[in-house]
C-alpha positions as CSV (number, residue, x, y, z in Angstrom):
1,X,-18.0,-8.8,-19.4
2,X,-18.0,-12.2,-18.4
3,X,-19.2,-14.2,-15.2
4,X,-15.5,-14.4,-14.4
5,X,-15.5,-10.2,-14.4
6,X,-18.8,-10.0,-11.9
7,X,-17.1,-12.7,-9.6
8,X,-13.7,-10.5,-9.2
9,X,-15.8,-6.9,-8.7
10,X,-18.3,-8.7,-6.3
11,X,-15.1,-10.1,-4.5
12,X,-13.8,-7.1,-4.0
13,X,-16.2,-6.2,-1.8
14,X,-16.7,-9.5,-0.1
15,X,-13.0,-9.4,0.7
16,X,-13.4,-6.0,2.2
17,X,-16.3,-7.2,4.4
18,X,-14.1,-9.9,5.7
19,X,-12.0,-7.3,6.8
20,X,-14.8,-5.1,8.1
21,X,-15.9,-8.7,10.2
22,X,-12.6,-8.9,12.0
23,X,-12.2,-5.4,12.4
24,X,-11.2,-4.0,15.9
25,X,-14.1,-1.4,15.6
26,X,-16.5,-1.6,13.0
27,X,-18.5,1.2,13.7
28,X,-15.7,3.4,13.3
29,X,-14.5,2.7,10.1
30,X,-13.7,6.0,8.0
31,X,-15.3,5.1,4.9
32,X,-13.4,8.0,2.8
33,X,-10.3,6.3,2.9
34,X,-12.5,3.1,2.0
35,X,-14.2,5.0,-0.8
36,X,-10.9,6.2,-2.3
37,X,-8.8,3.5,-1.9
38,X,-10.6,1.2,-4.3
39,X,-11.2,4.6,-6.4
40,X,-7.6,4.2,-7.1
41,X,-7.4,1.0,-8.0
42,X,-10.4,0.9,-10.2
43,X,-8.7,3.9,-12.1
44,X,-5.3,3.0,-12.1
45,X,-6.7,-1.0,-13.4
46,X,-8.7,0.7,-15.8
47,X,-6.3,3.1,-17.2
48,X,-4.1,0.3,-17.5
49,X,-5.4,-2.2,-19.2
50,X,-7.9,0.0,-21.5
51,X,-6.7,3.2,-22.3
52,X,-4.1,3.2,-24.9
53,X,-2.1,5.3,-23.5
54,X,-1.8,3.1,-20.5
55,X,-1.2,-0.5,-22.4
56,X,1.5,1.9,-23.8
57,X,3.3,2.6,-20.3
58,X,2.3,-1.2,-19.3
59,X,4.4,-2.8,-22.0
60,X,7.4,0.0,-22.2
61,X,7.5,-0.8,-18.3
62,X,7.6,-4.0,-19.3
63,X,10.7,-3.6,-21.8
64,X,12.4,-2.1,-19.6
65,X,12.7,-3.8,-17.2
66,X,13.5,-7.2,-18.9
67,X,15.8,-4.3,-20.8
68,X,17.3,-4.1,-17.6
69,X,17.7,-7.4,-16.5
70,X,19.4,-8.4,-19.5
71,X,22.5,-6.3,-18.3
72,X,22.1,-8.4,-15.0
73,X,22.5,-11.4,-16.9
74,X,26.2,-9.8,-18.1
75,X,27.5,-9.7,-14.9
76,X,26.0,-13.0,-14.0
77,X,27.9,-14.7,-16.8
78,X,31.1,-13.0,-16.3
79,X,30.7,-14.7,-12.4
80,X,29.3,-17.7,-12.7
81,X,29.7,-19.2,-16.6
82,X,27.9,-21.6,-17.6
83,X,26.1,-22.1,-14.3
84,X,24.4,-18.8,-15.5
85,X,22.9,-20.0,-18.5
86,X,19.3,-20.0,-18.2
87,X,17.7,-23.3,-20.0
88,X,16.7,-22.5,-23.4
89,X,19.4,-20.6,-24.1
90,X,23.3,-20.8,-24.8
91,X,26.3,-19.0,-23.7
92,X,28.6,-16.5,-25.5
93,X,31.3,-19.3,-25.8
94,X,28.3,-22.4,-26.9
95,X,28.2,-23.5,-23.7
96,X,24.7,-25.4,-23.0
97,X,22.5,-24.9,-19.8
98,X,22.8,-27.3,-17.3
99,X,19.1,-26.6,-16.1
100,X,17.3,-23.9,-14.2
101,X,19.4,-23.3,-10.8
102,X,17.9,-20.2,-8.8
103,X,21.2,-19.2,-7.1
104,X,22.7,-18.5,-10.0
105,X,20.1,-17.5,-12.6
106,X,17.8,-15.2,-10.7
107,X,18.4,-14.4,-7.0
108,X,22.0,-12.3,-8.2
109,X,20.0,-10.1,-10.7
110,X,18.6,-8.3,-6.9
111,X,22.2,-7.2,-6.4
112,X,22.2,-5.3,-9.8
113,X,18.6,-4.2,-9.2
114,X,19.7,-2.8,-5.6
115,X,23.0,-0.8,-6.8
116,X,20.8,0.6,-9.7
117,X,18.1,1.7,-7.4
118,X,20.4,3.4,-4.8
119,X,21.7,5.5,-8.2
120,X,18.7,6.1,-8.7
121,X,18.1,7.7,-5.3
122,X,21.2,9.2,-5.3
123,X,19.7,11.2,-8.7
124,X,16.5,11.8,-6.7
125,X,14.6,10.0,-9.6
126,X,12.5,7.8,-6.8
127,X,12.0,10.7,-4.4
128,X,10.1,12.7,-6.7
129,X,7.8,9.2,-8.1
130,X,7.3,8.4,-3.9
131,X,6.4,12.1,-3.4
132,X,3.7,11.8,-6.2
133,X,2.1,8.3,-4.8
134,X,2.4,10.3,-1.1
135,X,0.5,13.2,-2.2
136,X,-2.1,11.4,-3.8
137,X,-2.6,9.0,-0.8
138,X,-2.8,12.4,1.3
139,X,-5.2,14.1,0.0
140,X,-7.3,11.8,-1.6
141,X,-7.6,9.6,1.3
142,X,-6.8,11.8,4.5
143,X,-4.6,9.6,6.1
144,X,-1.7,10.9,7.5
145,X,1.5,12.5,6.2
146,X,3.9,9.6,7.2
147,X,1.6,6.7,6.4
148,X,1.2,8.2,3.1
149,X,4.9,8.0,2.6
150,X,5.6,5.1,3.9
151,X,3.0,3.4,1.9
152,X,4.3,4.9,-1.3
153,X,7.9,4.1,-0.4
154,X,6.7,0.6,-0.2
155,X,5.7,0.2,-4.5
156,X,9.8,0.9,-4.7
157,X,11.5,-0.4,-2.1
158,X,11.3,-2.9,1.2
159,X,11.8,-2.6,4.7
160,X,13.9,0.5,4.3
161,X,10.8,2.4,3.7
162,X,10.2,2.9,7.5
163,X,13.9,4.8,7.4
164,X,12.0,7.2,5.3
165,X,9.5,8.2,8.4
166,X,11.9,7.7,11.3
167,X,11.2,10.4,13.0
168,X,7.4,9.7,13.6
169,X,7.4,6.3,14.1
170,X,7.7,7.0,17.8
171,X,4.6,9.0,18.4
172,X,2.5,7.0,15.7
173,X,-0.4,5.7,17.0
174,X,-1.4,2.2,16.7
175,X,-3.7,2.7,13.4
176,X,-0.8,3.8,12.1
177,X,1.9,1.3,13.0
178,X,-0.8,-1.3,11.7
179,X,-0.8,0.8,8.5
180,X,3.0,0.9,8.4
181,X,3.4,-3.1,8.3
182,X,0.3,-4.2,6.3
183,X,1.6,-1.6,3.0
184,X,5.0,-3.3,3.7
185,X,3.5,-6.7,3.6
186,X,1.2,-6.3,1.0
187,X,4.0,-4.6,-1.8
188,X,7.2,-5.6,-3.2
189,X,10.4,-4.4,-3.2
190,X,11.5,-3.6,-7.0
191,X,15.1,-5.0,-6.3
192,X,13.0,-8.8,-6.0
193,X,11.2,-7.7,-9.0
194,X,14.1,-8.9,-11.0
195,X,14.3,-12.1,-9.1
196,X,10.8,-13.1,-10.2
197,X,11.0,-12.0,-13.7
198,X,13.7,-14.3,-14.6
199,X,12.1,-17.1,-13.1
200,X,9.1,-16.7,-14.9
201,X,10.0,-14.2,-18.1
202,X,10.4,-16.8,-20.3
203,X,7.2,-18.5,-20.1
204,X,4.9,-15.0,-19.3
205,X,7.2,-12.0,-21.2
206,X,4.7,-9.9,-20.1
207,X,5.3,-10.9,-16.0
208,X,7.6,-7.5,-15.1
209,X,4.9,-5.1,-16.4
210,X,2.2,-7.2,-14.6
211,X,4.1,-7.0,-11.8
212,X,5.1,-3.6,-11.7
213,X,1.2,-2.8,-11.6
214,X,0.3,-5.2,-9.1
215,X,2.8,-3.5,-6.6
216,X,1.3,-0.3,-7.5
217,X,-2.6,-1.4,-7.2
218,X,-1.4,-3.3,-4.0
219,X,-0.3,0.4,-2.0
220,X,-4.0,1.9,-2.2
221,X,-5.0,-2.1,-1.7
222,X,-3.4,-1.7,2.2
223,X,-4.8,1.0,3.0
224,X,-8.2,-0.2,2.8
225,X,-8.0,-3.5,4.1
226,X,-5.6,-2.0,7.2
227,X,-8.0,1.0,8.1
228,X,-10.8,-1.5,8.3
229,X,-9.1,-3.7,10.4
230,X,-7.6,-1.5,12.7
231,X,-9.6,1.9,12.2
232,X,-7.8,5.1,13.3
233,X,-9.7,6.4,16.9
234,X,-6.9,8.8,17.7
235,X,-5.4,11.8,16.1
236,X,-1.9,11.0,14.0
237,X,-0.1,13.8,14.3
238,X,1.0,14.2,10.4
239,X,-3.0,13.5,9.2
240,X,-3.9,15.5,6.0
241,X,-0.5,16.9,6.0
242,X,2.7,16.2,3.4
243,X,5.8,15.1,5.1
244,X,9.0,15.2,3.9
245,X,11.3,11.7,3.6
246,X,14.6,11.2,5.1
247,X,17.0,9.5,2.7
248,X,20.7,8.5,3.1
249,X,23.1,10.9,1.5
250,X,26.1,9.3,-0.5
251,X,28.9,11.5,-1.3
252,X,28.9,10.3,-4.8
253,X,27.2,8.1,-7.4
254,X,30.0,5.9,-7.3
255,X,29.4,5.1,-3.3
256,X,25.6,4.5,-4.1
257,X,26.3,1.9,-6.2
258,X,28.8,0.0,-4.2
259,X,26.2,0.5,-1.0
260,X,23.8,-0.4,-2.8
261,X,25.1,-4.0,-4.4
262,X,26.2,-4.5,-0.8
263,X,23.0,-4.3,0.2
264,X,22.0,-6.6,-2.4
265,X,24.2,-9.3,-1.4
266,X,22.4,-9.1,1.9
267,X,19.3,-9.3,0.9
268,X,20.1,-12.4,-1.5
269,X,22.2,-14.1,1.7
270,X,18.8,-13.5,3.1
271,X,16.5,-14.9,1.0
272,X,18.5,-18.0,0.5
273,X,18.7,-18.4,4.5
274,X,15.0,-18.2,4.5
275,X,14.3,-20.8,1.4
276,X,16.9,-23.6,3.1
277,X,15.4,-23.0,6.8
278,X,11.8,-22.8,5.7
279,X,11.3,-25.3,3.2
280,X,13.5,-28.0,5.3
281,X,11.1,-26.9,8.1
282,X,8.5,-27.1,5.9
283,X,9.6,-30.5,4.6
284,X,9.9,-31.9,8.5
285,X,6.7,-30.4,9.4
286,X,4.6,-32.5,6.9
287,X,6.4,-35.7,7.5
288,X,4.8,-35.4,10.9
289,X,1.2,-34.6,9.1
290,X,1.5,-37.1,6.8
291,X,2.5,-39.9,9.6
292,X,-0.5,-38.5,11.5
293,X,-2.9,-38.4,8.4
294,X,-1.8,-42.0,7.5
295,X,-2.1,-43.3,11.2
296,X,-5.7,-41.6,11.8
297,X,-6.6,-42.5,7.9
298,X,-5.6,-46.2,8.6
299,X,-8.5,-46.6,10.9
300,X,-10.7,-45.6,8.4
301,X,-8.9,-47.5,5.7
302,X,-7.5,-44.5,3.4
303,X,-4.3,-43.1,3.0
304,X,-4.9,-39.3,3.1
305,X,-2.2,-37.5,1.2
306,X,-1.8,-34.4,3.4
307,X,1.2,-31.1,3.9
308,X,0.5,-28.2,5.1
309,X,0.4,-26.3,2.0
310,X,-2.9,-28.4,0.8
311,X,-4.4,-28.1,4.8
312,X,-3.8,-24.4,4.0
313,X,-4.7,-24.1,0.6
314,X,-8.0,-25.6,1.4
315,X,-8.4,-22.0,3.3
316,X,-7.6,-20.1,0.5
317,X,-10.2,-22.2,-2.1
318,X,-12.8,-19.8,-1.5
319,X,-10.4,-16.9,-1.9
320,X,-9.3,-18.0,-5.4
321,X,-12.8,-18.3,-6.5
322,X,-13.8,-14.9,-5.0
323,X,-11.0,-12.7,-6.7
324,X,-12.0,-14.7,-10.4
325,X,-10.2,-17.6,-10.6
326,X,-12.0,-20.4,-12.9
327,X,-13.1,-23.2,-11.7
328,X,-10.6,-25.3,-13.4
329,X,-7.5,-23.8,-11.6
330,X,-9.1,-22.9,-8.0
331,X,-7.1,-26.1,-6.8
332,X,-3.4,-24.7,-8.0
333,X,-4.1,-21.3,-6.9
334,X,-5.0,-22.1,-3.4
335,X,-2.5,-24.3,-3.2
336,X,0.0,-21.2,-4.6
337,X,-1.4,-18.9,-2.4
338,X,-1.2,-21.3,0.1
339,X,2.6,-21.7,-0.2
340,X,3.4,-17.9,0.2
341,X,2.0,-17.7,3.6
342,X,4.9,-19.9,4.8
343,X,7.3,-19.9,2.6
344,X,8.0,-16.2,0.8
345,X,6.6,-16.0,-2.7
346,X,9.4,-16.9,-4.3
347,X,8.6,-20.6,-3.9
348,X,4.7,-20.3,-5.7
349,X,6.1,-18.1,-8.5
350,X,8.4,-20.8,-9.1
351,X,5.8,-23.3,-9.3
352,X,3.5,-21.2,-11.5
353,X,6.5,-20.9,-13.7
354,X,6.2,-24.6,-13.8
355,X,2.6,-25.2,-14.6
356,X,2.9,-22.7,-17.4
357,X,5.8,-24.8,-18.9
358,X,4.3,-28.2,-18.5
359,X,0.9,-27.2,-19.9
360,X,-0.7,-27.7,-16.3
361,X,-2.1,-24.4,-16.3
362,X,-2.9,-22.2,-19.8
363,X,-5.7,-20.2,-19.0
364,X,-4.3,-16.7,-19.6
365,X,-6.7,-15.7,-16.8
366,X,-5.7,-18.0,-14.5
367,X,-2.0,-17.0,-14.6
368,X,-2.5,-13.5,-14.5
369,X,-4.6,-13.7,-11.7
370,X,-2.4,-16.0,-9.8
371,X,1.1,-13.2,-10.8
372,X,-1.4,-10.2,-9.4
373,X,-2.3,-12.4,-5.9
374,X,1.0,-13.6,-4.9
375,X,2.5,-10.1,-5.3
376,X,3.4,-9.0,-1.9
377,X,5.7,-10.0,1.4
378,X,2.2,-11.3,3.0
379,X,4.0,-14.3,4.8
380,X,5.3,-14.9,8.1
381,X,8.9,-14.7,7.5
382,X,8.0,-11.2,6.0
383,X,6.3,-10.2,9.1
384,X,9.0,-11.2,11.4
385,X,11.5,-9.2,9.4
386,X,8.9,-5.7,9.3
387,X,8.7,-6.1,13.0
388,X,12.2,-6.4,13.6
389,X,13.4,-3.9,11.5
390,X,11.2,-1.0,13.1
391,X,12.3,-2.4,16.3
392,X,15.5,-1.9,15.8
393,X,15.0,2.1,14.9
394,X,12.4,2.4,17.5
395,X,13.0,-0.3,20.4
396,X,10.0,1.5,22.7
397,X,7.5,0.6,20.1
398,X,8.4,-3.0,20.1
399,X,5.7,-4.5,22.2
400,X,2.8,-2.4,20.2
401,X,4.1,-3.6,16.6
402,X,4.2,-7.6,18.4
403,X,0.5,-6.8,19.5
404,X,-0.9,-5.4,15.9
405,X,1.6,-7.8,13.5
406,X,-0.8,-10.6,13.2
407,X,-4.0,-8.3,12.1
408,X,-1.2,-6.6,9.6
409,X,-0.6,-9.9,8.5
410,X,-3.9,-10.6,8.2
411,X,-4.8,-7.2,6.0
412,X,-1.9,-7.5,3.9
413,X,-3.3,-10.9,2.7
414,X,-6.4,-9.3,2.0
415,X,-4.6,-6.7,0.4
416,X,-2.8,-8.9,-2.2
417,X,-6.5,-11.0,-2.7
418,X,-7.7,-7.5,-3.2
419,X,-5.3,-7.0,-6.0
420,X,-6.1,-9.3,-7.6
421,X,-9.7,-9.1,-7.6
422,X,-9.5,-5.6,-9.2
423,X,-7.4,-7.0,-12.2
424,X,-9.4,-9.9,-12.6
425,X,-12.6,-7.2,-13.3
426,X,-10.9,-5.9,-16.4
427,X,-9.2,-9.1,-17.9
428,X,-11.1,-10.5,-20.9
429,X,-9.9,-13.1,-23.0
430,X,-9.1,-10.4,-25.7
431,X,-7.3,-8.5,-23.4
432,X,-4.6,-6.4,-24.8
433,X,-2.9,-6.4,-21.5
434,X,-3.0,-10.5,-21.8
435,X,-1.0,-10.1,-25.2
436,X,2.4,-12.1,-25.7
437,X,1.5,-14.8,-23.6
């Protein structure tokens, strides 16, 4: 074990003391679900990247789903020609790439990812998987019925997790709803899954089963870091007790994969609305910064190169150091992490897709770290949408969710740092779980 290793386990708990500082009461923290949330993670980290049985499932889930994605890439072609050749590569009639373009070469493998995962549902394949992560989140760590579910809908699917508990969300108490937006902040959906894996497959082949376990470390993750900021001090009505999902019923498979590629196209339409409105927001906000830096620097006869992803990534500095990060790096990780708080993590992942191409950053370590700490919606976009969307299905609740979104934010954050932390403990430099890098 490296120094790297003791920084990540100690960072654990640091990160969870910076949650247990801001937390609405302290002294009422239930330190069972504490306890058995990083249990979990420990375990599930450990079984992973150790135990040969569970490098096994890493790197089949791995295969499969670049498998998978490959089949995207057919339909992608067949739409968009050329414009769908990925750089590197040729298509089937010679054609050469005309260079990395997202709208065509990653964002439309979601809509493939989304019909296949409504099949999927349709078989009742991801029902039984969400009812295994629910029952194990029940009774290990006595929270309640529907938080359990919902946080286990969350390592598969987005915002349409909360359809899965409709008919508690109303009486849910505010622990609860706190709960309910910090798991769905702090995972990913698997339809985006594909989106991030083609940006960045090339240059990590191992990214999809590294991802895959980050979303799955990150559900356990949430709970901790939201029950000790916003400790339950009422009585949910489901605690300790298994609930039962509600799920839409198709009349056939062939309906569940039309819905579900229409759903796709939504959530791509949605995703490119957000990058073009963010980062031209983005982009006007730090032309004022930068006139400011440069007018208050001028006194003092420097010309500060400021934005707002360095003014935030200087709060995220200690962060990457905490969860393992060398020292080396700390600068580009902060500055990734940084960039997901306002812009979705889309935008990092495509700059650590960058530094691994143009040599800026090679330390396995390092890039691992930074594909385990960016997984998860823990940005403000995101938390606009979770709010929203529960509004929508439960309009009474609205003001409650607007009062508790910020600390979810906040805890889902955590969360992700969290996640990271625990894979940086068991990542060595003869790491099997590092291999085809």
């Amino acid at each position: 074990m490296t120094i790297y290793n003791l920084i990540s386990f100690s960072g654990i708990f640091i990160l969870m003391f910076c949650a247990w500082v801001f937390s609405k009461n302290r002294w009422n923290v239930n330190w069972r679900v504490v306890f058995w949330g990083v249990v979990l993670q420990l375990v599930f980290a450990f079984f992973i990247f150790f135990v040969p049985a569970g490098l096994w499932v890493f790197h089949w889930v791995n295969d499969a789903v670049i498998k998978v994605i490959s089949f995207a890439n057919e339909g992608m072609y067949f739409v968009f020609g050329p414009l769908a050749v990925s750089p590197g590569t040729t298509g089937k009639a010679g054609e050469q790439s005309v260079g990395f373009i997202l709208a065509f070469q990653a964002l439309p493998a979601a809509i493939f990812f989304s019909s296949l995962m409504a099949l999927l549902y349709y078989f009742k394949i991801m029902q039984k998987v969400v009812k295994v992560f629910s029952y194990i989140f029940t009774k290990l760590m006595r929270i309640s019925g529907a938080e359990a579910l919902c946080t286990s809908s969350n390592i598969v699917v987005g915002v349409e997790s909360v359809f899965t508990i409709r008919p508690y969300i109303e009486a849910m108490t505010l622990s609860e709803l706190c709960m309910v937006l910090t798991a769905g902040m702090a995972t990913i959906a698997s339809t985006v899954i594909a989106i991030y894996v083609s940006v960045l497959s090339k240059n990590f082949p191992a990214i999809a089963g590294h991802l895959v376990s980050a979303s799955v470390l990150s559900a356990p993750a949430a709970v901790v870091m939201s029950k000790l900021l916003y400790p339950e001090d009422e009585h949910p009505k489901t605690l300790g007790t298994i609930v039962e999902g509600q799920y839409e019923q198709y009349a056939s498979w062939i309906e569940s994969a039309i819905t579900g590629a229409q759903e796709g196209v939504k959530l791509v339409i949605g995703i490119i609305a957000l990058l073009l409105a963010f980062l031209s927001l983005l982009a006007m906000c730090n032309w004022f910064i930068g006139v400011a830096g440069n007018w208050v620097g001028g006194f003092a006869g420097i010309q500060p190169d400021l934005s707002l992803q360095k003014l935030l990534s200087y709060i995220f500095y200690p962060f990457a150091f905490i969860i393992g990060v060398p020292l080396s790096d700390i600068p580009k990780v902060s500055m990734m992490l940084g960039e997901r708080s306002i812009l979705t993590e889309l935008v990092p992942y495509q700059h650590l897709a960058q530094y691994i191409t143009s040599g800026q950053m090679t330390n396995p370590r390092s890039i691992v770290l930074s594909a385990y700490a960016l997984c998860g919606f823990a940005h403000i976009a995101s938390l606009a949408i979770f709010i929203g969307g529960i509004s929508a299905i439960v309009p009474g609740r609205t003001k409650d969710l607007a009062k508790i979104g910020f600390r979810a934010l906040f805890a889902a954050t955590l969360a992700c740092l969290m996640t990271g932390a625990v894979a940086g403990v068991f990542i060595t430099e003869g790491s099997n779980a590092l291999i085809r890098f």
